[in-house]
MDTraj code that builds the backbone (N, CA, C; nanometers):
import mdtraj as md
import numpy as np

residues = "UNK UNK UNK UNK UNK UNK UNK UNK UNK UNK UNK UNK UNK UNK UNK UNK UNK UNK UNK UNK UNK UNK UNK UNK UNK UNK UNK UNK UNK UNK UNK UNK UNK UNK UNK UNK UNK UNK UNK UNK UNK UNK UNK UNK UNK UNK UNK UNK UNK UNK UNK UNK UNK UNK UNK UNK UNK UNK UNK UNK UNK UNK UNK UNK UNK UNK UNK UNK UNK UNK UNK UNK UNK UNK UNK UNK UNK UNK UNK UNK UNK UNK UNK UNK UNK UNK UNK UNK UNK UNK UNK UNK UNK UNK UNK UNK UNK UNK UNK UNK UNK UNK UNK UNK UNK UNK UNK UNK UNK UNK UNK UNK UNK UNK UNK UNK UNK UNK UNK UNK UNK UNK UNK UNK UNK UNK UNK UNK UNK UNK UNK UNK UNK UNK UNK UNK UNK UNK UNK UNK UNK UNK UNK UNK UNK UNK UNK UNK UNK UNK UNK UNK UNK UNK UNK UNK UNK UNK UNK UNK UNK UNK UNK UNK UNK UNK UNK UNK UNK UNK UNK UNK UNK UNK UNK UNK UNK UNK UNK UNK UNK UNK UNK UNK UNK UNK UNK UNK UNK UNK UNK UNK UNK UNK UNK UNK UNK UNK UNK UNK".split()
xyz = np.array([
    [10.5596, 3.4685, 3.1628],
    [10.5215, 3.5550, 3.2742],
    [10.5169, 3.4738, 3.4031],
    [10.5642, 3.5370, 3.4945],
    [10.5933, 3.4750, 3.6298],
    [10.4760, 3.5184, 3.7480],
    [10.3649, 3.4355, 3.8023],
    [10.3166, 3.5000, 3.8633],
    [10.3335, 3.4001, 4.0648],
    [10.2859, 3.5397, 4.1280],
    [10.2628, 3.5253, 4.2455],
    [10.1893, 3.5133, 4.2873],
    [10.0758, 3.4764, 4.4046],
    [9.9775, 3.4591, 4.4975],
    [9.9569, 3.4554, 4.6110],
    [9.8921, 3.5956, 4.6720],
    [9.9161, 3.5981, 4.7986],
    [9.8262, 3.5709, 4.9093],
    [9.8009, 3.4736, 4.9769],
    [9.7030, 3.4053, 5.0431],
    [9.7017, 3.4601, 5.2510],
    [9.5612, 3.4530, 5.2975],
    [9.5684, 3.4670, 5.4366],
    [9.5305, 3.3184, 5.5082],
    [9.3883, 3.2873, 5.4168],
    [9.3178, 3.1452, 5.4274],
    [9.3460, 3.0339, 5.3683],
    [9.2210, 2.9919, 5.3534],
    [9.1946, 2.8465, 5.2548],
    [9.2707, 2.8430, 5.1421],
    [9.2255, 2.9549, 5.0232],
    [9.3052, 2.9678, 4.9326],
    [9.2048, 2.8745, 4.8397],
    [9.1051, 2.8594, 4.8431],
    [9.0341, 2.7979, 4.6913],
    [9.0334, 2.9183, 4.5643],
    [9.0715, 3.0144, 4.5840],
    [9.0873, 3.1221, 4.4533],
    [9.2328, 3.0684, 4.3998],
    [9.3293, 3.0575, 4.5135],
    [9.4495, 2.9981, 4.4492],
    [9.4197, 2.8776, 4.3754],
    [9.3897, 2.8205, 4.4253],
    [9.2613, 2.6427, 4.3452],
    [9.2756, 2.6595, 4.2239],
    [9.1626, 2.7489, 4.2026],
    [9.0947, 2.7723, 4.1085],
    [9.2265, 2.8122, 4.0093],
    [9.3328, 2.9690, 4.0532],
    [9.4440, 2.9394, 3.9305],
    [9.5200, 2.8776, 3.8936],
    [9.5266, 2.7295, 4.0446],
    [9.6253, 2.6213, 4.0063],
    [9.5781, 2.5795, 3.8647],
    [9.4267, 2.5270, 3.8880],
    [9.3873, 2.4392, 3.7732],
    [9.3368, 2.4885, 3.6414],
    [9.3640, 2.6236, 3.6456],
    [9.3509, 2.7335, 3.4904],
    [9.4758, 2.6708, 3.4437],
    [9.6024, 2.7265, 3.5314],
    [9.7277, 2.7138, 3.4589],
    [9.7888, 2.5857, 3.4189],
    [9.7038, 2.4674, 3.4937],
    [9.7512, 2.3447, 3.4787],
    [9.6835, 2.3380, 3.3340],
    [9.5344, 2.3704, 3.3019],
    [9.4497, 2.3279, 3.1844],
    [9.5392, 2.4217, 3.0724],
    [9.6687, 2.4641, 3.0696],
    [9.6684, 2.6159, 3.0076],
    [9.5519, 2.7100, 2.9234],
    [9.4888, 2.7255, 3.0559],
    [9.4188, 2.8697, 3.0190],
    [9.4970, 2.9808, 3.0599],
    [9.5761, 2.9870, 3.1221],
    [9.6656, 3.0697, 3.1791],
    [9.7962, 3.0630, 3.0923],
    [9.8248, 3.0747, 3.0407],
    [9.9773, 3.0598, 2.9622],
    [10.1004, 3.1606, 3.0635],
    [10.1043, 3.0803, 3.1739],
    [10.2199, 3.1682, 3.2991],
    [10.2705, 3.0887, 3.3540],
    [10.3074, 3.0987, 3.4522],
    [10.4123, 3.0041, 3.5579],
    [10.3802, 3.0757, 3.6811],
    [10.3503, 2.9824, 3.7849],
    [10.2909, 3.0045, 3.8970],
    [10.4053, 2.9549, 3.9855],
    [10.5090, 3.0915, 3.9983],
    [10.5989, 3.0460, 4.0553],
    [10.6222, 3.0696, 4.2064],
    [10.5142, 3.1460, 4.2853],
    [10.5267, 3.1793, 4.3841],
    [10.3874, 3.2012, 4.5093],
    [10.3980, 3.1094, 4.5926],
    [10.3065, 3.1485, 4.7203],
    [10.2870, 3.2037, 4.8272],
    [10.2251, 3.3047, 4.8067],
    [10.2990, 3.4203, 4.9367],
    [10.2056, 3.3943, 5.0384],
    [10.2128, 3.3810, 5.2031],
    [10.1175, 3.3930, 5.3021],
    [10.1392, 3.4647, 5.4116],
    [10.0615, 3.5627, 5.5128],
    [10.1281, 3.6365, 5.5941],
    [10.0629, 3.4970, 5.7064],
    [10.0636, 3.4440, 5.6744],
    [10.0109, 3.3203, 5.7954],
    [10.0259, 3.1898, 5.7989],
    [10.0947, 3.1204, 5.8864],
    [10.1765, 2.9908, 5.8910],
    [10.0879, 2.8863, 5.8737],
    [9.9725, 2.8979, 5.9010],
    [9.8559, 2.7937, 5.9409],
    [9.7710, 2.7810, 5.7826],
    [9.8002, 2.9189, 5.7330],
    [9.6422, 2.9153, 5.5879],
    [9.6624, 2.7858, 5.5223],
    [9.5254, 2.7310, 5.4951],
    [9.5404, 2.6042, 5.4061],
    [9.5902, 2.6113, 5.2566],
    [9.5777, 2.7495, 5.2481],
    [9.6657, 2.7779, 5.0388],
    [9.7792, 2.7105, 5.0521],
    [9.8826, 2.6983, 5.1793],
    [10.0351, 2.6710, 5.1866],
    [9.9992, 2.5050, 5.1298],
    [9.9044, 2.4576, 5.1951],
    [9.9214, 2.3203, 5.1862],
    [9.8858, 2.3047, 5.0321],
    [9.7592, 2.3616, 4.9544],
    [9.7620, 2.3905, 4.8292],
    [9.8877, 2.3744, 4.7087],
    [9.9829, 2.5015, 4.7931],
    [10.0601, 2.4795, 4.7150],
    [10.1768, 2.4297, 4.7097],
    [10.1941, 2.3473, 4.7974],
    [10.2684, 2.2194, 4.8360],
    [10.2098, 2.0721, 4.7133],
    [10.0803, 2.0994, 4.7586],
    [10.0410, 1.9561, 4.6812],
    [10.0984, 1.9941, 4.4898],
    [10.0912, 2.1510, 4.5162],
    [10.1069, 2.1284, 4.3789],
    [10.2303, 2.1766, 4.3257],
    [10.3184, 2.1498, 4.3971],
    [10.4251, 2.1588, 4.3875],
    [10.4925, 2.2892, 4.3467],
    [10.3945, 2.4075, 4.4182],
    [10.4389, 2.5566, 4.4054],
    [10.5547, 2.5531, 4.4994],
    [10.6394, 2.6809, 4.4676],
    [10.7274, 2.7076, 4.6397],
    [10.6316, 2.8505, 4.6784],
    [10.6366, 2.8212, 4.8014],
    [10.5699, 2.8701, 4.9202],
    [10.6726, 2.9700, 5.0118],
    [10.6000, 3.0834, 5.0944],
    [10.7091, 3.1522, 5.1787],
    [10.6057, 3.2209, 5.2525],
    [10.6651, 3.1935, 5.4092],
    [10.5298, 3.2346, 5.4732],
    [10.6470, 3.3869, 5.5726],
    [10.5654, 3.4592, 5.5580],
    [10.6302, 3.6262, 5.5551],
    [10.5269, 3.6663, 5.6878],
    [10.5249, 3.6493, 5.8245],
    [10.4430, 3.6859, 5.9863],
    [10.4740, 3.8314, 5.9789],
    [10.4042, 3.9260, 5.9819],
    [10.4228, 4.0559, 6.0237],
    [10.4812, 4.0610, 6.1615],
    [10.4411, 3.9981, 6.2260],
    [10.4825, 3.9875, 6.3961],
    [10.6190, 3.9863, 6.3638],
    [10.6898, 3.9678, 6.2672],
    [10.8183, 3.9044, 6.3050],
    [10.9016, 4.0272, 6.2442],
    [10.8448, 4.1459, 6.2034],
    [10.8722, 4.2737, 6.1833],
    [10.8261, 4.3908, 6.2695],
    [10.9098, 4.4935, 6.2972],
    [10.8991, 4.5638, 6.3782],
    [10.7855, 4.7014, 6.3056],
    [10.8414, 4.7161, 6.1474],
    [10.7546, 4.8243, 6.0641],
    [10.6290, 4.7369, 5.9638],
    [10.5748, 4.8114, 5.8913],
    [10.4766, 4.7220, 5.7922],
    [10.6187, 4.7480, 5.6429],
    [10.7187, 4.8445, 5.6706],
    [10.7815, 4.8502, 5.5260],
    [10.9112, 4.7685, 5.5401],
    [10.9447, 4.7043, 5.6339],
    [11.0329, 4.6040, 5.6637],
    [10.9670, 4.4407, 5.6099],
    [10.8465, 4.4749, 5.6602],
    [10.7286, 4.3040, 5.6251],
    [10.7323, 4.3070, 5.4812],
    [10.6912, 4.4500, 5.4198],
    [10.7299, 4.4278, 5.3101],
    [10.8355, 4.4541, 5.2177],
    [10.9001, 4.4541, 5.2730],
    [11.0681, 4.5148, 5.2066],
    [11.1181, 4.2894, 5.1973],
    [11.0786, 4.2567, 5.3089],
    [11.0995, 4.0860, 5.3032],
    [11.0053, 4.0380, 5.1587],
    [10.8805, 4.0794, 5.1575],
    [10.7962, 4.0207, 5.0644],
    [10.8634, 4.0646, 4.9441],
    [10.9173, 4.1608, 4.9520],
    [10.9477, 4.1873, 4.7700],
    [11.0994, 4.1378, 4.7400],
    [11.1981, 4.1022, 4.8511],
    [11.2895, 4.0221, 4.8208],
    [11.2454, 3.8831, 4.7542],
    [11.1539, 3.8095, 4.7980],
    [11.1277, 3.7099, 4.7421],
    [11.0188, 3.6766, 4.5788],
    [10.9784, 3.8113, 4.6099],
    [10.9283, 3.8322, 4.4520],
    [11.0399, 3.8546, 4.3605],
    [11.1652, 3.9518, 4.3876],
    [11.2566, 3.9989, 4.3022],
    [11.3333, 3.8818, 4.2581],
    [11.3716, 3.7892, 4.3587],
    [11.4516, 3.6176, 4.3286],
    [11.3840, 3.5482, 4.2501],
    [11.2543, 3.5445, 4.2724],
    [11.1801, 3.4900, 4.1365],
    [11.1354, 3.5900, 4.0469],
    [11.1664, 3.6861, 4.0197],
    [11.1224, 3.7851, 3.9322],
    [10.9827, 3.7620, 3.8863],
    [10.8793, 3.7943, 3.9751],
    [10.7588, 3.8160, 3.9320],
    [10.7328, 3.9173, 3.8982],
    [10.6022, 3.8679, 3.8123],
    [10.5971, 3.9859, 3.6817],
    [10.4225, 4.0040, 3.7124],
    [10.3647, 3.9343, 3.8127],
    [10.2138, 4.0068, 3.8440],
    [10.1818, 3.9718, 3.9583],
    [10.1236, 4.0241, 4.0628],
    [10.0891, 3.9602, 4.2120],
    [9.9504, 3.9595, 4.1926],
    [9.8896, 3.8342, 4.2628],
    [9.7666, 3.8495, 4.2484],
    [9.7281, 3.7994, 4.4244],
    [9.6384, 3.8935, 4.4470],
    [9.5740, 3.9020, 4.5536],
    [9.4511, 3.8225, 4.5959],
    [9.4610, 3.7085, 4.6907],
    [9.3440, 3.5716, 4.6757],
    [9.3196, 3.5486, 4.8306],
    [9.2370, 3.6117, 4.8833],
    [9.2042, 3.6331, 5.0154],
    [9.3477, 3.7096, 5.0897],
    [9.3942, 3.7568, 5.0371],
    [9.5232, 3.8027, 5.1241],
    [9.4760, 3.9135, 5.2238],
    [9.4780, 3.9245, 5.3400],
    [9.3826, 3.9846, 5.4244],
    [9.4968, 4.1251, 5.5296],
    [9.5542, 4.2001, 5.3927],
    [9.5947, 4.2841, 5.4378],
    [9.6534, 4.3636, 5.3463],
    [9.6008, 4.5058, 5.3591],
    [9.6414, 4.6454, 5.2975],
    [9.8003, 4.6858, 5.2308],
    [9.8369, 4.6610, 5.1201],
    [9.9355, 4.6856, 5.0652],
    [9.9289, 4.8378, 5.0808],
    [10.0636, 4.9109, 5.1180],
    [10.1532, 5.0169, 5.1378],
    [10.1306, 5.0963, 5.0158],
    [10.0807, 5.2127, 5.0013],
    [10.1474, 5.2977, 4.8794],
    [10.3245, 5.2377, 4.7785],
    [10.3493, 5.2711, 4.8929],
    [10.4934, 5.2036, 4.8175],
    [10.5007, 5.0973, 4.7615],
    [10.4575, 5.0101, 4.7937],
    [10.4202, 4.8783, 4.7252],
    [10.3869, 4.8948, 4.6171],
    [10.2650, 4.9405, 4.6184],
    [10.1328, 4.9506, 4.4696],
    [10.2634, 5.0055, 4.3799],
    [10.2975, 5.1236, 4.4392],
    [10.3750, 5.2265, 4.3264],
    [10.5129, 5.1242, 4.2516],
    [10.5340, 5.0143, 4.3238],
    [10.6416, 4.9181, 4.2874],
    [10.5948, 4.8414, 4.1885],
    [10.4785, 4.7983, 4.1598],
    [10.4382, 4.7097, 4.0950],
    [10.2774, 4.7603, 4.0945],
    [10.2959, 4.8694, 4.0149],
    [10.1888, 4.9984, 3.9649],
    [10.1442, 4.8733, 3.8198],
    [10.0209, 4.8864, 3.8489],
    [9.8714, 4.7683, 3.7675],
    [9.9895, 4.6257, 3.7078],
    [10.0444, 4.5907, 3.8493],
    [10.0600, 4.4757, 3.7903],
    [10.0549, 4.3832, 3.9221],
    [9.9459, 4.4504, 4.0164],
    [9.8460, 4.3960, 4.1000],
    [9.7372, 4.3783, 4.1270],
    [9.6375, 4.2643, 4.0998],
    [9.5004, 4.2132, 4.0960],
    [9.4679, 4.1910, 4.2278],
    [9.3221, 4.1983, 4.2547],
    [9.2699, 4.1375, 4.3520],
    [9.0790, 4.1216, 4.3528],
    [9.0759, 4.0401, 4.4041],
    [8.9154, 3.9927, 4.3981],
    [8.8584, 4.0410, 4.5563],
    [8.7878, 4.0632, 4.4883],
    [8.6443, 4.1167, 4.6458],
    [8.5227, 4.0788, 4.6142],
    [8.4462, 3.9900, 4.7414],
    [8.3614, 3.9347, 4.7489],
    [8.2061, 4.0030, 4.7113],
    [8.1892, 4.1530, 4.6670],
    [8.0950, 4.2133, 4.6440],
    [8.1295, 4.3070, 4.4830],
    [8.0215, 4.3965, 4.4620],
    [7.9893, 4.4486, 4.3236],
    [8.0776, 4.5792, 4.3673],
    [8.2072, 4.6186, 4.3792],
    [8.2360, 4.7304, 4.4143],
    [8.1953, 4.8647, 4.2926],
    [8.1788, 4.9725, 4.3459],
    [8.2784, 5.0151, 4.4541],
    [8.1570, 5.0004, 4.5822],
    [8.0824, 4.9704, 4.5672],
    [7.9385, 4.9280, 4.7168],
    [8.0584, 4.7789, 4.7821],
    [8.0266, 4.8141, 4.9316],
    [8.0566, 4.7385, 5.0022],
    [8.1832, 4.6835, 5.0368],
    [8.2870, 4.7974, 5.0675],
    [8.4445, 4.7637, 5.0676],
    [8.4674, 4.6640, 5.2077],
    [8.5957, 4.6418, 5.1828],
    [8.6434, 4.5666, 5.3299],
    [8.6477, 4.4388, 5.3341],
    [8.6485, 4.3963, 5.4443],
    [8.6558, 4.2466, 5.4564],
    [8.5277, 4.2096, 5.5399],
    [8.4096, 4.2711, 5.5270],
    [8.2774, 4.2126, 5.5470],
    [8.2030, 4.2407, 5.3681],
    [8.2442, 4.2154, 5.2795],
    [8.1519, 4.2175, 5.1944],
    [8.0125, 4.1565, 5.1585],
    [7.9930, 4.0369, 5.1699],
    [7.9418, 3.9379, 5.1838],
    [7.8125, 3.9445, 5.2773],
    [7.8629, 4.0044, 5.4370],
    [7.7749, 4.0327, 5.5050],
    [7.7065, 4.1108, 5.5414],
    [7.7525, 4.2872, 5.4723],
    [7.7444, 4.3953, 5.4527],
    [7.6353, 4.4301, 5.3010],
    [7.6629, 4.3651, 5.2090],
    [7.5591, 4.3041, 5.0996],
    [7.4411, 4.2150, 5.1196],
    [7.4446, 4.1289, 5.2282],
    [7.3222, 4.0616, 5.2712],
    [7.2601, 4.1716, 5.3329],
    [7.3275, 4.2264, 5.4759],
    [7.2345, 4.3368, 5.5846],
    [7.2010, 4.4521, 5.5183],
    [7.2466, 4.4588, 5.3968],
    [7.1612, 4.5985, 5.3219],
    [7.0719, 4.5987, 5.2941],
    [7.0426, 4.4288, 5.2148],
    [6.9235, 4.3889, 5.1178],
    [6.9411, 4.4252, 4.9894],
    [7.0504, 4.3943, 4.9581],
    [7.0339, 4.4388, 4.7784],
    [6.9706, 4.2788, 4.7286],
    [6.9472, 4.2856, 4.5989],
    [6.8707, 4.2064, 4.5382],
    [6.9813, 4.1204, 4.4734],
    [7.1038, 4.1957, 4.4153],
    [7.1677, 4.1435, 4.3564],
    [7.3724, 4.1718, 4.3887],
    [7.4283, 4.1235, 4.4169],
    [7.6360, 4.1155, 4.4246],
    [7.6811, 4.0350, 4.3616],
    [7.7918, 4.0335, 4.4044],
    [7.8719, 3.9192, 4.3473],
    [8.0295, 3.9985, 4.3818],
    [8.0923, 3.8969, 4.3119],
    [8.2110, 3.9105, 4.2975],
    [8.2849, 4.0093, 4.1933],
    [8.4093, 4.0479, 4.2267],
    [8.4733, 4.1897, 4.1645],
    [8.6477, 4.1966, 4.1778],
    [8.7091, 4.1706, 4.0193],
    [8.8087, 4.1206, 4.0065],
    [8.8894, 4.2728, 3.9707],
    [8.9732, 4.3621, 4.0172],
    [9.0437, 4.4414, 3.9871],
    [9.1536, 4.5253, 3.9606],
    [9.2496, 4.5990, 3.9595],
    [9.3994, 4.6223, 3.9944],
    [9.3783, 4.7187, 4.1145],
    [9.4926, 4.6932, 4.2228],
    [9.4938, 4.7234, 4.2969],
    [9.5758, 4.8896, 4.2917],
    [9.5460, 4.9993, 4.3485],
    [9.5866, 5.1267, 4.3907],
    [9.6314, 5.1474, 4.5613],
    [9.6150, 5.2674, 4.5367],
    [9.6678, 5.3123, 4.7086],
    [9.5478, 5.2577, 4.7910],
    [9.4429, 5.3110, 4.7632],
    [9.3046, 5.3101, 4.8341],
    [9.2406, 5.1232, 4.8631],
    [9.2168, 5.1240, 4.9344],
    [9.1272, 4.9809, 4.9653],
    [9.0056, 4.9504, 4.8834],
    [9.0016, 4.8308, 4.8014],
    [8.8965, 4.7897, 4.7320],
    [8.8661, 4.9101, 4.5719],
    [8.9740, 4.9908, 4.5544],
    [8.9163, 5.1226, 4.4833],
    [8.9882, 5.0929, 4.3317],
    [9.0728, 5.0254, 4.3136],
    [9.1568, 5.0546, 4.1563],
    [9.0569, 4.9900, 4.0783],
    [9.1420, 4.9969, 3.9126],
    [8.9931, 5.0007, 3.8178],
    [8.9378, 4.8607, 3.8140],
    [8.8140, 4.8476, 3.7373],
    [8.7442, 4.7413, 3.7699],
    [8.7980, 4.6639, 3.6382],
    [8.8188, 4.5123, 3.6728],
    [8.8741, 4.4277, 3.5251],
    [8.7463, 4.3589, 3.4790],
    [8.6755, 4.2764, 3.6034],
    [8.5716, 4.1807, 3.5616],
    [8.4753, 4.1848, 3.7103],
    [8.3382, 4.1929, 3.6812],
    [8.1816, 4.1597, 3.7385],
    [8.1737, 4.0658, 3.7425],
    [8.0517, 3.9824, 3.8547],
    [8.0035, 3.8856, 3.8178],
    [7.8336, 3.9086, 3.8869],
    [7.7171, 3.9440, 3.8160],
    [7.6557, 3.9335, 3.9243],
    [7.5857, 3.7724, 4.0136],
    [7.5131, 3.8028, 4.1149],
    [7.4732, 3.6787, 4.1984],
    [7.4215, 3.7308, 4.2585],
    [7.2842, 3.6625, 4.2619],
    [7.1140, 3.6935, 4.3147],
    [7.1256, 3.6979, 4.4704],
    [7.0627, 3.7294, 4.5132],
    [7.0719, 3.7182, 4.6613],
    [6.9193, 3.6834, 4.7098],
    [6.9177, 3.5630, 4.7400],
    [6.7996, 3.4753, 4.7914],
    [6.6849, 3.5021, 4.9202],
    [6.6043, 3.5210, 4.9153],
    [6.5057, 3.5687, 5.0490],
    [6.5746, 3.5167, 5.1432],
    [6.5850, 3.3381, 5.1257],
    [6.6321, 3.2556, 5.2296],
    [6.7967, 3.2488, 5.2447],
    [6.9020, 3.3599, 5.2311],
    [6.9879, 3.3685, 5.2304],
    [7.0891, 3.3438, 5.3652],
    [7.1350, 3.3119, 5.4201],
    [7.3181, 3.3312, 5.4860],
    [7.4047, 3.3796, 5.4499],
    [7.4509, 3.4179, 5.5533],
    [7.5862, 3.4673, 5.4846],
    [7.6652, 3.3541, 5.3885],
    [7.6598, 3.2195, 5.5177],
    [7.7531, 3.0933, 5.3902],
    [7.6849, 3.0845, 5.2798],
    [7.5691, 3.0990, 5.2768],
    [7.5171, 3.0217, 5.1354],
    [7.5352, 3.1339, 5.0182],
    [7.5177, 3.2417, 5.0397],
    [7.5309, 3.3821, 4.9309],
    [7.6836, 3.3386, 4.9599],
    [7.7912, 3.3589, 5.0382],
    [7.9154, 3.3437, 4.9963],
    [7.9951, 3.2225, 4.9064],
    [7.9089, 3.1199, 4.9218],
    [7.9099, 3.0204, 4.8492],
    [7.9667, 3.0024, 4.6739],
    [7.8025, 3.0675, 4.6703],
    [7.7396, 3.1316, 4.5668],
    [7.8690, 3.2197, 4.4985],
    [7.9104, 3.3124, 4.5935],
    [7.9941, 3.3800, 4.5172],
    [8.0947, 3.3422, 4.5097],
    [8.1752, 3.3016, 4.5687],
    [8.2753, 3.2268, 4.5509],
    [8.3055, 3.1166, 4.3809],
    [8.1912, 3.0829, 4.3968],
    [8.1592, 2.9584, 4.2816],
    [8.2025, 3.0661, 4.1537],
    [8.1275, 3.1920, 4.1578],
    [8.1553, 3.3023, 4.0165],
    [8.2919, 3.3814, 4.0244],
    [8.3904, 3.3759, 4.1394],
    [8.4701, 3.4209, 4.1511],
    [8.5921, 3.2989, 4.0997],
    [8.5673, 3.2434, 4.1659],
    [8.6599, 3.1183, 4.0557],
    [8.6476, 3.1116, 3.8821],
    [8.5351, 3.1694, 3.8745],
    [8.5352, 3.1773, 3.7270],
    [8.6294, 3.2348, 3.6653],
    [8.5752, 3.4198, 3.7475],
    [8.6334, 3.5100, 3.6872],
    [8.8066, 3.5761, 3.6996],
    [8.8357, 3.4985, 3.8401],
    [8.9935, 3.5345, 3.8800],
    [9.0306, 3.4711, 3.7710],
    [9.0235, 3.3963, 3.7417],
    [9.1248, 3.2682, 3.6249],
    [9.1158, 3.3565, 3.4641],
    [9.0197, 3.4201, 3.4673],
    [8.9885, 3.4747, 3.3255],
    [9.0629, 3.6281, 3.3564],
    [9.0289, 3.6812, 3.4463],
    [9.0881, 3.7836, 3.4476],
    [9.2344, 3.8092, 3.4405],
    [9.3211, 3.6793, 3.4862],
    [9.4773, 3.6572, 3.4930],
    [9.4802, 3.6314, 3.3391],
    [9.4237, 3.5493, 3.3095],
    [9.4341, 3.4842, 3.1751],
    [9.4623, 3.6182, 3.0712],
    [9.3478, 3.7308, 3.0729],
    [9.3509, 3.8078, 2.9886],
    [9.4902, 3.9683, 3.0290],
    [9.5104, 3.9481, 3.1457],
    [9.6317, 4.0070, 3.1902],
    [9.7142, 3.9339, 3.1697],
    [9.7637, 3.8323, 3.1385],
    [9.8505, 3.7449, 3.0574],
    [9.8976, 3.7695, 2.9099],
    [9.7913, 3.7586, 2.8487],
    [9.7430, 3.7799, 2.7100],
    [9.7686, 3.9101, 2.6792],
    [9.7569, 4.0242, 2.7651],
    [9.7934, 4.1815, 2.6824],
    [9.6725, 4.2415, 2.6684],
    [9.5773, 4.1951, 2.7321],
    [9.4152, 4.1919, 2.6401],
    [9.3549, 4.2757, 2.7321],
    [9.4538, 4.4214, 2.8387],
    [9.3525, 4.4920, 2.9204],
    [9.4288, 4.6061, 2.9114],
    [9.3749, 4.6781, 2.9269],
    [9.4067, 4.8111, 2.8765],
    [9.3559, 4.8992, 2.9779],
    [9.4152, 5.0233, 3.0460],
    [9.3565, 5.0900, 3.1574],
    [9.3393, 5.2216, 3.0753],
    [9.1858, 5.2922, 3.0924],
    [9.2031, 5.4281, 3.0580],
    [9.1185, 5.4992, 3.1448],
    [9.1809, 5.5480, 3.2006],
    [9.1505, 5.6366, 3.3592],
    [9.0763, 5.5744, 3.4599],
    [8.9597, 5.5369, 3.5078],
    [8.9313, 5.4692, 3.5454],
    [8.8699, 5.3516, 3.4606],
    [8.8612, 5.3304, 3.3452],
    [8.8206, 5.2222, 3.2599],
    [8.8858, 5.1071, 3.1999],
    [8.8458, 4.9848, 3.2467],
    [8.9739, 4.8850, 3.2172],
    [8.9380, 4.8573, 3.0813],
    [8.9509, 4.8448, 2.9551],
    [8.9298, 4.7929, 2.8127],
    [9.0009, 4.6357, 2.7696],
    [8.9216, 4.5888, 2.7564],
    [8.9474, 4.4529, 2.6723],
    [8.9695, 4.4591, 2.5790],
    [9.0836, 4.4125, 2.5218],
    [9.0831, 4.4079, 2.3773],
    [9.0688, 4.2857, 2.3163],
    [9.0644, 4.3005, 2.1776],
    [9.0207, 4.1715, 2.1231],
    [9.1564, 4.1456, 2.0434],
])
top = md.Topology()
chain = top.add_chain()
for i, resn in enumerate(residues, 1):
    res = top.add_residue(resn, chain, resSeq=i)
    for name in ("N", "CA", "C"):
        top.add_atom(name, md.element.get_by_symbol(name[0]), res)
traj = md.Trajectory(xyz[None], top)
């Protein structure tokens, strides 16, 4: 199985599946680094580790189905067979999803379906819940909404920050991205309507 990774930032979730697939916990090939941004530190990531890399600027497209009509040329040359979503900080197209219908993951920094978007983190602190975390899932039309694969919860501290609760989560999200590929690897998930099933 051939997988992809599509990064905006840092990219320590990519990290984290470099060194699953290096330990083979991952039994895949990490053949591809996708970034809509020239600068994110994942590129350098996956340079060191000797991924190939392709950095895809929306600016440099006139539509969003041209930006991605480019992105899926370079998935189709390497024939990837799962995209996984690792800070990638932008809304895949209906058309997209429907291209590669649940054989797209992505992680969000909170207990969805509470707290969509790209403030999770800080939107979960200013509420005051007691308890979030991280939330590993397949991606649909809707933002933050397809079924759920893997939880993690994480306490949320009187004396909290945003960095330090994001920290925190981050640390359980590295856990669970790597396990969650792992077992979408393996055959070991099963979707039934909204319910993802593990199998044994």
């Amino acid at each position: 199985m051939r997988i992809a990774v599509f990064c905006s930032g840092k990219g320590s979730n990519l990290q984290a599946i470099i060194e699953a697939v290096k330990r083979g916990e991952i039994k895949a090939e990490l053949s591809l680094v996708v970034s809509d941004n020239k600068d994110a530190y994942a590129l350098v990531r996956a340079r060191e580790a000797g991924i190939e890399s392709v950095v895809v600027e929306p600016k440099n497209f006139s539509t969003r189905e041209d930006f991605e009509k480019k992105i899926i040329e370079h998935l189709e040359k390497k024939k990837i067979d799962l995209v996984c979503l690792a800070g990638f900080m932008r809304m895949l197209s209906p058309n997209f999803v429907r291209r590669y219908r649940n054989r797209i993951l992505n992680i969000h920094p909170a207990l969805l379906p509470s707290f969509k978007g790209t403030q999770g983190v800080k939107d979960a602190l200013d509420y005051g819940v007691k308890i979030t975390g991280p939330t590993v899932h397949f991606v649909d039309e809707k933002m933050d909404h397809g079924p759920i694969i893997l939880q993690s919860a994480v306490e949320v501290k009187d004396e909290d920050t945003e960095e330090t609760l994001a920290e925190r989560i981050h640390r359980e999200e590295h856990k669970i991205y790597p396990l969650a590929i792992k077992l979408f690897v393996e055959g070991k998930l099963k979707i039934v309507g909204r319910r993802v099933m593990i199998l044994e």
